[in-house]
N, C-alpha and C positions, 0 to 999 in steps of 0.2 A: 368251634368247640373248645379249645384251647384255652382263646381267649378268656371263652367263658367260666371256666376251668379256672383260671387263674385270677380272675376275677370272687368267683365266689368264694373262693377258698381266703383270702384276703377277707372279705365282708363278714366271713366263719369266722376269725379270730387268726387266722395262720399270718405269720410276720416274717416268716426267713423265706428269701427266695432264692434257688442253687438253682444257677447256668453254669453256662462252661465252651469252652472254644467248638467241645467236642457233639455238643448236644442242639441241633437245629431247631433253637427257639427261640430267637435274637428276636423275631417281628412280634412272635406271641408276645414273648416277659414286656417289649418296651410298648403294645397294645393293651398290656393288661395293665400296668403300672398305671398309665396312661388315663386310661379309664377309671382306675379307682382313687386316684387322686384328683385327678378335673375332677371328679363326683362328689371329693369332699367327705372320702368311706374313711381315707386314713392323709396322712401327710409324709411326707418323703422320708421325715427322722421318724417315722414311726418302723417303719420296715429294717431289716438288716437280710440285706444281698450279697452272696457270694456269688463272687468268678473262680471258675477252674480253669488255670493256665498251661499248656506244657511249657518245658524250656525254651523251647523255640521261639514263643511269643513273649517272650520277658524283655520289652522293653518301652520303654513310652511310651511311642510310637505304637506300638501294637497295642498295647493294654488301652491307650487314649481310644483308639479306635472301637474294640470290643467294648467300650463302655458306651461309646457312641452309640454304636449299633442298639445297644441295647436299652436309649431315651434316658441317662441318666447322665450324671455329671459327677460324679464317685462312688468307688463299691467300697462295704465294710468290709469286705474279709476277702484277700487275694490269696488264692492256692497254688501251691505248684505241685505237679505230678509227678512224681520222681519213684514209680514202679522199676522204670528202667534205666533211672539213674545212678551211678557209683557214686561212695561217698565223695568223693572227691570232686566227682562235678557237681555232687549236692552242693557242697559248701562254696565252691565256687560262683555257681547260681543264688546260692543265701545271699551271699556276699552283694550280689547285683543286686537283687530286690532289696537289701537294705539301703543300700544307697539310693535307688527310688523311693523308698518310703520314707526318705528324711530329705528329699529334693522335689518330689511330686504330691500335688493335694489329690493324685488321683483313687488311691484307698486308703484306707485309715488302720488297716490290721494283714497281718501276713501270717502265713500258715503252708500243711503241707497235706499233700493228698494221696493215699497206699501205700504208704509210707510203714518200717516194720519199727520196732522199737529198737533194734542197733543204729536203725539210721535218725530216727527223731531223737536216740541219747547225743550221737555224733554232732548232730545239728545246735543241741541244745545247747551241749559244750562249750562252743564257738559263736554262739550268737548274741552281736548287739544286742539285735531286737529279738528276742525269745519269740516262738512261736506263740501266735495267740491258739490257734482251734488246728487239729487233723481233723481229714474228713477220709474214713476206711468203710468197709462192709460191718456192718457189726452187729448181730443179731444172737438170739440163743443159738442157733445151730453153730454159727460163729463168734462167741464172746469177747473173743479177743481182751483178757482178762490178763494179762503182762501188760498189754501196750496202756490197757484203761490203768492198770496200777502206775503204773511212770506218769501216766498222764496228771492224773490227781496229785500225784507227789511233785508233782514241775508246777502245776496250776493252769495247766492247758485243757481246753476244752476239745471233747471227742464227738465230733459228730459220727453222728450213724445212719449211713447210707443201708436200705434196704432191711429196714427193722424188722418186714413181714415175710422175707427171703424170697422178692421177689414182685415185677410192678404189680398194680390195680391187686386185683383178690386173687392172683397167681399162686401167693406164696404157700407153701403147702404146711408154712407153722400154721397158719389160719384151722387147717384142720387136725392137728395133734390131739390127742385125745386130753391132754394135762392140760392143754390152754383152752379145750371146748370146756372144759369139766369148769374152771376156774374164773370163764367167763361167765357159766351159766351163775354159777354162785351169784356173783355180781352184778346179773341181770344189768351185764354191759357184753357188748360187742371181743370181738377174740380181737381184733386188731387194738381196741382200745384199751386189753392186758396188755398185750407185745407191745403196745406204746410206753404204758404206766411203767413197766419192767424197765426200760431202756430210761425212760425220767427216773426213778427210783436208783438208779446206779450211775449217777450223774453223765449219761449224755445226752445227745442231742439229736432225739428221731429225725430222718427226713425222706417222709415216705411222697412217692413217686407216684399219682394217678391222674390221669385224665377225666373218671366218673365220677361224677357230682354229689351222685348218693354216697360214692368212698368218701370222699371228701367232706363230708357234714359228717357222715359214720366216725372220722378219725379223730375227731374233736375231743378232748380229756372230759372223761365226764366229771362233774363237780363231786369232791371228797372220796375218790380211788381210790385207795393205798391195798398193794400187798403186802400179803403177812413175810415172815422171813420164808416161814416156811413154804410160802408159794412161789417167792423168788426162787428158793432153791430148788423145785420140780420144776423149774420151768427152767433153770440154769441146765439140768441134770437132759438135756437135750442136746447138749453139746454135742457135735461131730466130726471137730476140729481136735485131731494129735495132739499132745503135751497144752492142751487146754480146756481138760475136766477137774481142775485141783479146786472147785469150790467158788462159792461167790468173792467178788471183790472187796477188798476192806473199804468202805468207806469214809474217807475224812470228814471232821465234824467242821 
C-alpha cells in the first residue's frame, strides 16, 4: 500500500519526497522511486528529496548509506535536527556539513529541521553556505509567523510539515467551521484551502497520507486564490502564544 501510495502521488503531480533516518520507509521511497522511474512517469531530476538527519548521523559514511538505502545516488536537500541541539553544537555541526557539502556530491542543498528563529538567525550569521529550506510544524493553529518573517527576509524556504495539523484526514483544521465555510465557497476540498493558505504565504505544504483518495483530494485545484480577507479568518485560528499579531508581510 505504501508503495502504492507513493507511487500515485508522484503520477498526481507531487515532486518532494521527505524521509528521514527517523521514519521506516527506506524500502517503501526506494520501491516507489523505483517504479515510477523504470515506468518512465517522471525522471530522477524531476523529483526533489529530502533527508532528515540527526547529529549523530552526519557523516559520509552514514549519510552515503541512508541514501543507499533509499535507491538513489544523491538527495537535494539534507536537514539536520537540532530541537535538542545548543547553539553551539549547532554551529559546530553546520560547520561539519559544510565541509561535506563542498567535498561530497552526495546532496546538493543543506538545511535545518525544528529549529526556533534564535537559532536559524545564529546559524545564519556564521554560515558559509546559508541554509537553503527549514522544515518546522506550520499550520494555522501554528503559523509560526516570526520564524516565516526572517525566513523571507534571509531567502530561505519554509517547509511545512503537518499543514492539516495532523496525518491522513486526522487533522481537526479539516473541520473548523471558517475553513468548511471557505471551502464550500470554493467548491474545493478544506484540505485544498489549508494548502492554498500555506502556498499563498510562501511555504512549502508537505502533507503526510497513506490514502489515495487524500492523495488525489490534495492536488491544487487549478486558479485558487484566497482573498486577503480569507487568509486572515483562517490566520485568526492561531493557538500558538505571542503568535496572533496578524498575517505575514509578504515579499514581492
Amino acid at each position: 500500500a505504501v508503495v502504492s501510495t507513493q507511487s500515485t502521488g508522484i503520477q498526481c503531480g507531487f515532486r518532494v519526497i521527505n524521509a528521514s533516518c527517523e521514519y521506516s520507509n527506506c524500502r517503501s521511497i526506494k520501491a516507489g522511486l523505483t517504479s515510477v522511474i523504470d515506468g518512465g512517469f517522471v525522471s530522477r531530476s524531476d523529483l526533489f528529496v529530502i533527508l532528515k538527519l540527526a547529529d549523530a548521523d552526519i557523516s559520509s559514511l552514514s549519510i552515503e548509506q541512508h541514501i543507499e538505502r533509499r535507491g538513489l545516488h544523491y538527495i537535494d536537500l539534507l536537514l539536520l535536527h537540532v530541537q535538542a541541539i545548543d547553539v553551539g553544537g549547532m554551529v559546530t555541526i553546520w560547520r561539519r556539513l559544510e565541509s561535506l557539502c563542498f567535498s561530497s556530491k552526495l546532496f546538493r542543498n543543506i538545511g535545518l529541521s525544528g529549529v526556533s528563529v534564535q537559532q536559524l538567525e545564529a546559524i545564519s550569521n556564521i554560515a558559509v553556505i546559508k541554509p537553503f529550506a527549514i522544515q518546522v510544524k506550520c499550520n494555522p493553529y501554528s503559523p509560526k509567523t516570526d520564524l516565516l518573517q526572517f525566513c523571507l527576509s534571509r531567502d530561505i524556504l519554509l517547509i511545512a510539515m503537518f499543514p492539516l495539523d495532523g496525518l491522513d484526514s486526522k487533522g481537526s483544521l479539516l473541520k473548523e467551521e471558517i475553513v468548511v465555510n471557505i471551502a464550500s465557497k470554493h467548491k474545493v476540498s478544506c484540505a485544498q484551502v489549508l494548502l492554498c493558505w500555506a502556498l499563498q504565504r510562501q511555504t512549502l505544504p508537505v502533507v503526510q497520507t497513506l490514502n489515495i483518495d487524500e492523495i488525489k483530494q490534495n492536488i491544487m485545484q487549478d486558479g485558487l486564490c484566497l482573498s486577503e480577507g480569507e487568509m486572515e479568518k483562517i490566520h485568526q485560528l492561531c493557538k500558538s502564544n505571542g503568535d496572533t499579531h496578524g498575517l505575514v508581510k509578504l515579499t514581492s
